[in-house]
C-alpha positions in Angstrom: -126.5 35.4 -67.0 -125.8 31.7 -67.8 -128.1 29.4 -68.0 -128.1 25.4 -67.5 -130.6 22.7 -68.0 -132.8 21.9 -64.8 -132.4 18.2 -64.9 -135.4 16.1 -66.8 -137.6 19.2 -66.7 -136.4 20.3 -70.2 -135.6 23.8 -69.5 -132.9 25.7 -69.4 -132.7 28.5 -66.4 -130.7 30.6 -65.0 -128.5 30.6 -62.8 -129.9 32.3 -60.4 -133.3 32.3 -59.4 -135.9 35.0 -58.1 -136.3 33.8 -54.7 -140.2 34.9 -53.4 -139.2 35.2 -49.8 -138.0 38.1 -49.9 -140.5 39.8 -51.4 -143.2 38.2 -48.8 -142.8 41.1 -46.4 -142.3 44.3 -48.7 -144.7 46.9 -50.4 -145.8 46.8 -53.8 -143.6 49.5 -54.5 -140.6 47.6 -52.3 -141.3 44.5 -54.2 -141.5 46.3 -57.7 -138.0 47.6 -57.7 -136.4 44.1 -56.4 -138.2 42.1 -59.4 -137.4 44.8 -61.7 -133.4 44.4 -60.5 -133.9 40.9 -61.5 -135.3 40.9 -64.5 -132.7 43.2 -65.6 -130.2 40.9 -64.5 -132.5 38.1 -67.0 -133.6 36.0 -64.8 -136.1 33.7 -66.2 -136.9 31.3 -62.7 -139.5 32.2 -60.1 -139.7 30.3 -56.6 -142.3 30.7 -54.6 -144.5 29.5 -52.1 -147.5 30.5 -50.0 -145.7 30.8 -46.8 -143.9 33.6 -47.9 -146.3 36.0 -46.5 -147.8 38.5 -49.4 -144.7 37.4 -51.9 -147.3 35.6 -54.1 -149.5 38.9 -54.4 -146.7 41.2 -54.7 -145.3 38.5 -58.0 -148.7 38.3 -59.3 -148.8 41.6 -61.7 -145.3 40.5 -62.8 -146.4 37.2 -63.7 -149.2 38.4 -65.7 -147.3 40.3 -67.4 -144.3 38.1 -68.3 -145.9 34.5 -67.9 -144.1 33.4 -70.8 -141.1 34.7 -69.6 -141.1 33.2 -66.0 -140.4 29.6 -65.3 -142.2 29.2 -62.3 -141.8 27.0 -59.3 -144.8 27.1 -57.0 -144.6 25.2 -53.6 -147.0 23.5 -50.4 -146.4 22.2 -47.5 -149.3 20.5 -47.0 -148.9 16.5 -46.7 -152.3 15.0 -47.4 -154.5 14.8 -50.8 -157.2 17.3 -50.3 -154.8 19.8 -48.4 -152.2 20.0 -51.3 -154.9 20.4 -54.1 -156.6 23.3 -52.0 -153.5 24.9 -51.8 -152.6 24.5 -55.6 -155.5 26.0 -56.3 -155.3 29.2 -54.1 -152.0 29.6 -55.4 -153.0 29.3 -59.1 -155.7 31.9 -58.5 -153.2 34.0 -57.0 -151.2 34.5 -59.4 -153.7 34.4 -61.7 -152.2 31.6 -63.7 -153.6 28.0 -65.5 -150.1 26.2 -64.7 -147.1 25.6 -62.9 -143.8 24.8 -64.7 -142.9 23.0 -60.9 -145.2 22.3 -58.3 -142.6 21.1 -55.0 -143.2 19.6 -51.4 -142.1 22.1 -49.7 -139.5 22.0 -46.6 -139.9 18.2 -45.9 -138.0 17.4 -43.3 -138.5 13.7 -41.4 -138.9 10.6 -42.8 -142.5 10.2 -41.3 -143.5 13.5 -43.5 -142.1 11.6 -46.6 -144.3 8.3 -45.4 -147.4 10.7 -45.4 -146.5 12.2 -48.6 -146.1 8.7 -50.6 -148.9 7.3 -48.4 -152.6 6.4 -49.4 -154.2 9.7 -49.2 -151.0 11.6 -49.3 -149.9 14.7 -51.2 -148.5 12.6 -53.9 -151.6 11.7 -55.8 -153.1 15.1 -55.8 -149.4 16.0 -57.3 -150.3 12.9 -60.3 -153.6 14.4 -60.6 -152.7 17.8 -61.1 -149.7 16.7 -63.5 -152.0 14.6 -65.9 -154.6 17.3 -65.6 -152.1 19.6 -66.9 -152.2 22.0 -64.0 -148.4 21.6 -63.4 -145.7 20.1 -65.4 -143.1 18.8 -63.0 -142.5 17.4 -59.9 -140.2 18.4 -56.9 -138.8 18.3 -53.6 -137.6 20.7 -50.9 -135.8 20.1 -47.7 -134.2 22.9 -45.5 -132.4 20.2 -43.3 -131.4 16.9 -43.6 -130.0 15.8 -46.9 -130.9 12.1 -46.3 -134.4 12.9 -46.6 -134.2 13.6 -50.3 -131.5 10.8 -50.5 -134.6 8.9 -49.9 -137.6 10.7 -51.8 -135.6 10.4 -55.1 -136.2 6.3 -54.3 -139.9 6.7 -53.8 -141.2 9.7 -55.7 -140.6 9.9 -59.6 -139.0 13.6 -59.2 -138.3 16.1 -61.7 -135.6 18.1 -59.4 -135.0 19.0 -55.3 -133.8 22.2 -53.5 -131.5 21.3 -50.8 -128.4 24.1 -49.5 -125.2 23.7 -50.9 -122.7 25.6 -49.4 -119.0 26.0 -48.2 -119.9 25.8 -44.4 -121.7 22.4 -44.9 -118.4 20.6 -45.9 -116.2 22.9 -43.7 -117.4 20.4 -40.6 -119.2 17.8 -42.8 -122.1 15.9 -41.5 -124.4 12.8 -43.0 -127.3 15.3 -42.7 -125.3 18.0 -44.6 -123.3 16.2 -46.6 -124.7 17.4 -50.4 -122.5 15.2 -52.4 -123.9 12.1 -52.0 -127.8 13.5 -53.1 -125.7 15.6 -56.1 -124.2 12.0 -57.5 -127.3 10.2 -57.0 -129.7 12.8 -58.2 -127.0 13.4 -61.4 -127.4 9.5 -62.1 -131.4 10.4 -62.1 -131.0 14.0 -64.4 -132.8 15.1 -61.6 -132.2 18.9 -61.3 -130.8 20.8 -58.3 -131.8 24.1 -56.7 -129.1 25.3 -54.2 -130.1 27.2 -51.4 -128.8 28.9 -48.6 -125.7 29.6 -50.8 -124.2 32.7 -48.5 -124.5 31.1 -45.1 -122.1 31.5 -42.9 -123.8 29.9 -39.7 -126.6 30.4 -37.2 -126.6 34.2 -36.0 -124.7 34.3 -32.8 -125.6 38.0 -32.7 -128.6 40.2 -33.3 -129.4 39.5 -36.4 -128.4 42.4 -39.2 -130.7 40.8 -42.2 -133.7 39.3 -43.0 -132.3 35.7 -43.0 -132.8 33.4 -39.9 -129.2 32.5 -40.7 -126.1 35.0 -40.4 -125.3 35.7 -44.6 -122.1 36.6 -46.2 -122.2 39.8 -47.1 -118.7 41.0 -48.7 -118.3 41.0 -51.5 -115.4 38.9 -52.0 -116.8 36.5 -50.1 -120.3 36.5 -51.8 -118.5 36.0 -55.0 -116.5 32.9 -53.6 -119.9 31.5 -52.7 -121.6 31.3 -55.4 -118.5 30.5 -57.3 -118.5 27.1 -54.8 -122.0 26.5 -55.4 -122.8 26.8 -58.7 -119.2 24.4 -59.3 -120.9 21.6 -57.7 -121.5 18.9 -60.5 -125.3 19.0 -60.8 -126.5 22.0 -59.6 -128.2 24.4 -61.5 -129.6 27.7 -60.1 -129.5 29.3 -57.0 -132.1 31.4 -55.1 -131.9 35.1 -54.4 -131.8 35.3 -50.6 -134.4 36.5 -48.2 -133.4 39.9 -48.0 -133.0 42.3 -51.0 -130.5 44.2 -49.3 -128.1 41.3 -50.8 -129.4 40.8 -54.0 -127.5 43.3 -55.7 -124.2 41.6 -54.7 -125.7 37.9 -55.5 -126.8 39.1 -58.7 -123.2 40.5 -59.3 -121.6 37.0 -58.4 -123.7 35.3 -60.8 -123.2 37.3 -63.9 -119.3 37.0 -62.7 -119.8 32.8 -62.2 -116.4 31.4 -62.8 -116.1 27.7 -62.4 -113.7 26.6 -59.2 -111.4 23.7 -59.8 -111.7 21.2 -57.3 -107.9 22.3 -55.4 -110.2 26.3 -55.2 -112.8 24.3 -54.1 -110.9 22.9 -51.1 -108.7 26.3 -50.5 -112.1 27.8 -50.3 -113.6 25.4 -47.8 -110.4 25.8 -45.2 -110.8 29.6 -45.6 -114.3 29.1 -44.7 -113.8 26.5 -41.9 -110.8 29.3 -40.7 -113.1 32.0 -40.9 -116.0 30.8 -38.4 -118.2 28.9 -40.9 -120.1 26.4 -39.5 -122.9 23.8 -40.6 -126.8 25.3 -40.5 -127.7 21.4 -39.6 -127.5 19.6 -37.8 -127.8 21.9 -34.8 
């Protein structure tokens, strides 16, 4: 499995990342075999977060065993001071371990949530604290929706990297709030790393939903592989999360041993096939 620098963090990661939520609603025994798949694909990044149901718990005997091989990026979403070092420390405890290589606001998605971040009292300074107590060692931001949000963060918060989606169906029918490219060049000026998320979507289920994803996923083959060839071609990014359901991870994990970097004309033949094929746009709605 490749692996690339994530941005100013000075670590080098794969390209794809062990993504917690879908371990959040398995068994030991369920969650067990996924991590096992993954680590024998060598994946060496962890993202988590508490509101991935028990997917902390079900991590934490991996962890402890293979701290040293793990980078780990831990996550809250709570906005204020005291909430955010609570929830560091439950998570810590958790998983049973004295630091985090990322500690991220997680799934900030207005501009008033940002305010409340940077604010007096705000998550922020319990994130300073925490980094010049040692507890973690970088910074970062996560936002499910609109890409302006982090456009803006990365002028107010010193940040080490973001996870925003990247993905063919944004630019088939682009959007400023799903436009990637103008975060990737700004956060590429910054050597701010990039996470890419919700690499497989295709759109909003329009059906009953098949997988544990709250968006319809891409799940042939061919297509997965075109996918993640798109989004790990992006200039800047640098790993993308396993989805939500470990059904798909076999075939993710496939595509990213298999990376082959698109040239910008694949690029755009990939983005018409996807615009031809039904893609659309997870934001805006």
């Amino acid at each position: 499995m490749e692996v690339r620098p994530l941005g100013k963090t000075g670590r080098n990661v794969t390209v794809i990342t062990l993504g917690g939520c879908g371990l959040g609603q398995l068994s030991q025994e369920q969650a067990d075999n996924a991590v096992a798949l993954a680590m024998d694909h060598s994946i060496n990044m962890i993202d988590v977060a508490p509101s991935y149901g028990n997917a902390e718990a079900r991590l934490a005997p991996w962890i402890e065993k293979y701290r040293n091989q793990f980078f780990i990026a831990e996550k809250t979403m709570e906005r204020t001071k005291e909430g955010a070092w609570k929830e560091l420390n439950r998570s810590l405890n958790t998983l049973d371990v004295k630091y985090f290589d990322l500690y991220q606001f997680h799934g900030v998605s207005t501009m008033e949530e940002l305010q409340q971040i940077t604010g007096r009292n705000g998550a922020l300074e319990a994130f300073t604290e925490a980094q010049e107590a040692g507890l973690i060692n970088a910074i970062g931001l996560t936002c499910h929706a609109d890409v302006r949000i982090p456009l803006k963060a990365v002028d107010l918060i010193d940040l080490d990297t973001v996870l925003v989606p990247v993905n063919g169906a944004a630019l088939a029918h682009p959007h400023p709030a799903n436009d990637f490219r103008p975060l990737l060049e700004k956060v590429g000026d910054k050597n701010i790393g990039v996470t890419a998320i919700k690499t497989i979507a295709k759109r909003r289920w329009i059906s009953e939903p098949q997988y544990n994803t709250w968006y319809e996923p891409l799940d042939d083959p061919e297509w997965v592989t075109a996918a993640v060839n798109f989004t790990l071609s992006q200039k800047g990014v640098t790993t993308c999360p396993l989805p939500c359901d470990v059904r798909l991870w076999p075939l993710f994990l496939k595509a990213g041993e298999t990376y082959s970097k698109m040239s910008e004309e694949e690029q755009s033949t990939f983005v018409n096939r996807a615009r031809n094929n039904g893609f659309t746009p997870l934001y805006p709605e």
